[in-house]
C-alpha positions as CSV (number, residue, x, y, z in Angstrom):
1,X,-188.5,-32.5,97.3
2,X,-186.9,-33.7,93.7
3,X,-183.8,-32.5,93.0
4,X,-183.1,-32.0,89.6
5,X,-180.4,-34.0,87.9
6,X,-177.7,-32.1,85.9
7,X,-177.6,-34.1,82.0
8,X,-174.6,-36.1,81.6
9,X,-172.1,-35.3,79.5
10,X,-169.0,-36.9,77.7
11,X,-166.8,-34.7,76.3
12,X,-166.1,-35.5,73.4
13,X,-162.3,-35.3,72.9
14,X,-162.1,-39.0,74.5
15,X,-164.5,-40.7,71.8
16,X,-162.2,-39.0,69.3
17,X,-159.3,-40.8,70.6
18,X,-161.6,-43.6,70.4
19,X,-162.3,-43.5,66.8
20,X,-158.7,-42.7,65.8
21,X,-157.6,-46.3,67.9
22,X,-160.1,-48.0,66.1
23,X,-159.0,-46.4,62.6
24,X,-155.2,-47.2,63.5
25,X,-156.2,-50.9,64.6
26,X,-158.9,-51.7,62.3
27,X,-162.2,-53.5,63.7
28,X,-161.7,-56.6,66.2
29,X,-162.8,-59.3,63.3
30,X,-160.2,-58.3,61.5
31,X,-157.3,-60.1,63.8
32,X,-156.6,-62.9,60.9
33,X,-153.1,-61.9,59.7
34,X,-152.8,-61.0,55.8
35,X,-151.8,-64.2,53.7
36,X,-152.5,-68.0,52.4
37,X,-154.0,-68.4,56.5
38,X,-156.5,-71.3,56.4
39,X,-160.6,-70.5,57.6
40,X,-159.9,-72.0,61.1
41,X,-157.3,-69.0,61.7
42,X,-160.6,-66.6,62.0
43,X,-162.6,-68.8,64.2
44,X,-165.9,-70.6,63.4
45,X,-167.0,-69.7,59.9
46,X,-170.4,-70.6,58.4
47,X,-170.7,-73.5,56.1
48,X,-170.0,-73.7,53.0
49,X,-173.7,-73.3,50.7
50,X,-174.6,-76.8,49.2
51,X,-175.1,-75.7,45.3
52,X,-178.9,-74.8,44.9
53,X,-181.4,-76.3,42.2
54,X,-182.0,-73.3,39.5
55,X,-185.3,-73.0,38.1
56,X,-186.4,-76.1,36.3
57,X,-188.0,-75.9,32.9
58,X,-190.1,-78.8,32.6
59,X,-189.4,-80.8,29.5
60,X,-191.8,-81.6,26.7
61,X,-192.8,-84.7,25.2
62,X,-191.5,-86.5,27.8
63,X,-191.2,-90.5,26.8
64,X,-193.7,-92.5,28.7
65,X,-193.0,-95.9,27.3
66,X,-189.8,-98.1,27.2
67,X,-187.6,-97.7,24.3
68,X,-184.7,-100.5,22.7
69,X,-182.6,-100.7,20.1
70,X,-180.4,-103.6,18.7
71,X,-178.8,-101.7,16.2
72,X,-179.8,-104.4,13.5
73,X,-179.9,-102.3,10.5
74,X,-179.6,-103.4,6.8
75,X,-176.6,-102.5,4.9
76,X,-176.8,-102.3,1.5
77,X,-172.6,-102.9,1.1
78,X,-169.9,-103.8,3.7
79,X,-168.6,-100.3,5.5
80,X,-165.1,-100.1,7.1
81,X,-164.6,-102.2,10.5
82,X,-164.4,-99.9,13.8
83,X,-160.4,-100.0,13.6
84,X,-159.9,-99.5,10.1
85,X,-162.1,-96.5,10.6
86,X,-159.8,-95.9,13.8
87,X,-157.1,-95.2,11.3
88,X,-158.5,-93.2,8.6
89,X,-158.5,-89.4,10.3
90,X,-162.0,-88.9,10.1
91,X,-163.6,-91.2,7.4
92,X,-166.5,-92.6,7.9
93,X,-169.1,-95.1,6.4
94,X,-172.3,-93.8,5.4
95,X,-174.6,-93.0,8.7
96,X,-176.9,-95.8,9.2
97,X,-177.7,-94.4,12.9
98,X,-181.4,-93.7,12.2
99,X,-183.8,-91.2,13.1
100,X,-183.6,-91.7,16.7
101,X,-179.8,-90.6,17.0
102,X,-178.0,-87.5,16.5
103,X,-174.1,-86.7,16.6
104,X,-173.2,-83.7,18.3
105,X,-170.9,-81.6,15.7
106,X,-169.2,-84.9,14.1
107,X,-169.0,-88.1,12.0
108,X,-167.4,-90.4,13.7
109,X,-170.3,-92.7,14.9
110,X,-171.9,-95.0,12.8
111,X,-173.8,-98.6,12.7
112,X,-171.4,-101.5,12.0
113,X,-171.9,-105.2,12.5
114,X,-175.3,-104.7,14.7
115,X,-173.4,-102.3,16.9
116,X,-173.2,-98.4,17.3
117,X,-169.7,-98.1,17.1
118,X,-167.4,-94.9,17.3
119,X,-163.7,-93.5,17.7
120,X,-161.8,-90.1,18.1
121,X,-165.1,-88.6,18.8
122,X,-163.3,-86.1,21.4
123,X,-166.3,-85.6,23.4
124,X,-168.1,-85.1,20.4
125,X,-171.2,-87.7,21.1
126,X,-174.2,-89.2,20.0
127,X,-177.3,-88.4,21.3
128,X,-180.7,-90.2,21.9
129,X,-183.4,-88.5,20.4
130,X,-186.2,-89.1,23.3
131,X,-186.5,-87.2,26.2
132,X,-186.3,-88.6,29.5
133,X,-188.4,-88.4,32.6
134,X,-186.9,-87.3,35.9
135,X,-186.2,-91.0,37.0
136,X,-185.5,-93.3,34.2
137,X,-183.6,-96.8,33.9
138,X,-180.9,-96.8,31.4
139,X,-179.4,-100.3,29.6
140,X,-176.7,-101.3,27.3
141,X,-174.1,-103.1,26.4
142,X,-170.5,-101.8,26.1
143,X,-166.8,-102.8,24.9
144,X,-163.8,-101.0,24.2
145,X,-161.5,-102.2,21.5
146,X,-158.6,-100.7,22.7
147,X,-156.2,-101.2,25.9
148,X,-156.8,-97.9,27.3
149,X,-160.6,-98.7,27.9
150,X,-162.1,-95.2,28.1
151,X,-166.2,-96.3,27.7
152,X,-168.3,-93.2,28.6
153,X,-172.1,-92.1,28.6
154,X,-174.0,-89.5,29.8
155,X,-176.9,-89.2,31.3
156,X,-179.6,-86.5,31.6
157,X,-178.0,-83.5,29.8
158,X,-179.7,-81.6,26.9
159,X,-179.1,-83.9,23.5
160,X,-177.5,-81.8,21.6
161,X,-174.1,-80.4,23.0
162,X,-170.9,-81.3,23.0
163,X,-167.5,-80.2,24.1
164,X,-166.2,-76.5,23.0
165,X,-162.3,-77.4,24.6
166,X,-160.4,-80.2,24.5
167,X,-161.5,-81.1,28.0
168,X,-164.6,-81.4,28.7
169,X,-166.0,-79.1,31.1
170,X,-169.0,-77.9,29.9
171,X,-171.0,-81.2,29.7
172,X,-174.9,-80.4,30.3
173,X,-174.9,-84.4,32.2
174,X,-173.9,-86.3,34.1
175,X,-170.7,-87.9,32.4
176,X,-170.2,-91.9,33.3
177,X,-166.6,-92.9,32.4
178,X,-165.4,-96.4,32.7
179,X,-161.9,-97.3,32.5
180,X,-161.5,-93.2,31.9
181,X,-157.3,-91.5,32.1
182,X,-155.7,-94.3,30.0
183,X,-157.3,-96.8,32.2
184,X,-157.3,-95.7,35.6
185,X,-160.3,-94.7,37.0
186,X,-164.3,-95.4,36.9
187,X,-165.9,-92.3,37.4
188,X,-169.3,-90.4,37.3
189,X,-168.6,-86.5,36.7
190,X,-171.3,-83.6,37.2
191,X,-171.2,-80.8,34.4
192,X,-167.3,-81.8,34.1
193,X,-165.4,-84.2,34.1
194,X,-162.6,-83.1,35.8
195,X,-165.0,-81.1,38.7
196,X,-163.6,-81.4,42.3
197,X,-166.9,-83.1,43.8
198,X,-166.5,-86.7,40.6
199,X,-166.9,-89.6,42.2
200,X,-164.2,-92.0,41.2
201,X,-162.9,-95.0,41.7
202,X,-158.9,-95.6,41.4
203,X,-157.6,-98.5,39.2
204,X,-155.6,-101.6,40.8
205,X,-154.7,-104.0,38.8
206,X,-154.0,-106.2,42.4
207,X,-157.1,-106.1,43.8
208,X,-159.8,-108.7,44.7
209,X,-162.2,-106.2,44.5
210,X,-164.1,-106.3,40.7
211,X,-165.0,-102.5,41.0
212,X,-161.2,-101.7,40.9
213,X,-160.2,-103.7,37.9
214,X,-159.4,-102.2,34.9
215,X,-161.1,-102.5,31.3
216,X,-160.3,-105.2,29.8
217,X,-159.9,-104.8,25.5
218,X,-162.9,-106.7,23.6
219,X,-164.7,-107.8,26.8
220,X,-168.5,-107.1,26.8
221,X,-170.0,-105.2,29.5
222,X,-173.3,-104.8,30.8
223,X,-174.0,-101.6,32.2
224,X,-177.5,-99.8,34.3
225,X,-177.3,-96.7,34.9
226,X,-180.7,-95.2,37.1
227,X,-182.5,-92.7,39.0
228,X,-185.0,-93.5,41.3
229,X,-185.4,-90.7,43.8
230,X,-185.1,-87.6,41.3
231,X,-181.7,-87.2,42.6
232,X,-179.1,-89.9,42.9
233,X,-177.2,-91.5,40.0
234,X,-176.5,-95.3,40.5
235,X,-174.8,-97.0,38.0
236,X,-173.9,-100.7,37.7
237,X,-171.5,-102.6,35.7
238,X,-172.8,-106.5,35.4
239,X,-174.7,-106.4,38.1
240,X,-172.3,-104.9,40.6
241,X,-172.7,-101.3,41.4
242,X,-169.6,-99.1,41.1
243,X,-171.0,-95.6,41.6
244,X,-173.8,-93.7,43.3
245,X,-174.0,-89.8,42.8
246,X,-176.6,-88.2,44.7
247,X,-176.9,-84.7,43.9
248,X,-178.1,-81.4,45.8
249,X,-179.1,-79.5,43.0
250,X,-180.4,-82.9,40.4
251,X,-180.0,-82.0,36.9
252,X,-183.7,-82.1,35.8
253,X,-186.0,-80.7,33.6
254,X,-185.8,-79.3,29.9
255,X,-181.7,-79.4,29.1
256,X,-181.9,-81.9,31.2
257,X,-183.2,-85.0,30.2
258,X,-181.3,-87.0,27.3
259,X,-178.8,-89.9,26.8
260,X,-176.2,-90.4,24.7
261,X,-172.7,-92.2,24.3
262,X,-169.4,-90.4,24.2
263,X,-165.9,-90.7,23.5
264,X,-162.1,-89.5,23.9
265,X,-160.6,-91.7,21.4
266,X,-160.7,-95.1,22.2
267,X,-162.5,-97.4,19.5
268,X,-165.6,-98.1,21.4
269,X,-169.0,-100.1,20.2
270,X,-172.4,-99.9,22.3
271,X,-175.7,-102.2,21.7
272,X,-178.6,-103.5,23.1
273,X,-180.3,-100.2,24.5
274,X,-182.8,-100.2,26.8
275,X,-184.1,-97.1,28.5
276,X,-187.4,-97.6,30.4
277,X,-189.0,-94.7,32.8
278,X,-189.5,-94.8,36.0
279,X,-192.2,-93.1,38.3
């Protein structure tokens, strides 16, 4: 014989009480106290996201051959010498830069002596006018004629921009600064220049070590500056390598994919550029 089985009931005034605990008390992941409390207070927490790629627009006209320039242009009368120009709030010689430059929102940089030379730019830079492939090889020569250093480049952004603030944190590149902060640190900056994930290297005057030296006024340097892999930046000063950046999310593609020199205000001269693509 089966004997039937009565249905089970719970009353409900007990799951009431239930629900009333759990409104007084809030749910059991909520045990972190209110306040400054640091991620490990709550346990294991997931990782933080590396940045993702966006979409990449490929670029156009992309340069397939090497391309140099020595800067050697004619001048048809003597301009003003980089510190005299230093000195004048703004003046500037005639432009002898050439179709294949373009300043970014400014006058300051000019041809002088065989040399592109600039000063008080304030991230206000001159731009190459060819567009680079993902991996490229980048060449020149460099020398600041002023104590505080302060040599910088940058390296596939969009050829055009330039800074909207008085610091620059709305680069489209990746900003190479060399004797940067009065003459303090060698760095290579993502988007900005002050961002949290820069590599850097501090200044000391004491040390053995080349990397950490600072600038030194009128010397001539040799820089490289490359990518080989579609994502890491390695740049080289004389044949020593300061700085490798390898990126998560490369800067590539259309916006992407120009050179140029910059400057805070340092009197600074560049020649003998090479830029040659890579595969």
């Amino acid at each position: 014989m089966v004997r039937r089985l009565a249905p089970f009931l719970i009353p409900l005034a007990p799951l009431a009480g239930i629900g009333a605990a759990v409104a007084l008390f809030g749910p059991s992941s909520a045990c972190v106290p209110p306040g400054n409390s640091s991620p490990y207070d709550a346990g294991t927490t997931a990782a933080q996201a590396s940045p993702t790629a966006p979409a990449v627009r490929p670029s156009v006209n992309v340069m397939t051959a090497p391309f140099d320039d020595s800067f050697d242009r004619a001048q048809a009368s003597p301009s003003p010498t980089l510190l005299e120009a230093a000195t004048a709030d703004g003046a500037a010689a005639p432009s002898l830069l050439g179709p294949a430059w373009a300043q970014a929102g400014t006058n300051v940089w000019n041809v002088e002596n065989g040399r592109l030379c600039g000063s008080k730019a304030h991230n206000h830079g001159v731009w190459l006018q060819r567009t680079l492939p993902v991996n490229a090889r980048i060449e020149f020569d460099a020398v600041s004629i002023d104590a505080d250093g302060d040599i910088k480049c940058e390296v596939w952004g969009d050829g055009r921009s330039a800074a909207t603030g008085i610091s620059y944190t709305n680069a489209t590149s990746y900003v190479v600064i060399f004797g940067g902060w009065h003459n303090t640190l060698h760095k290579i900056a993502r988007l900005n220049e002050h961002g949290g994930d820069a590599k850097e290297i501090k200044i000391d005057k004491t040390s053995d070590d080349p990397v950490q030296q600072p600038v030194t006024q009128g010397q001539s340097y040799h820089f490289k500056i490359e990518r080989t892999d579609g994502k890491t930046v390695r740049w080289s000063v004389n044949g020593v390598e300061y700085l490798a950046y390898t990126d998560p999310a490369p800067l590539t593609g259309a916006g992407h994919d120009h050179f140029g020199f910059n400057d805070w205000e340092a009197p600074v001269c560049f020649d003998n550029v090479k830029v040659t693509p890579l595969p």
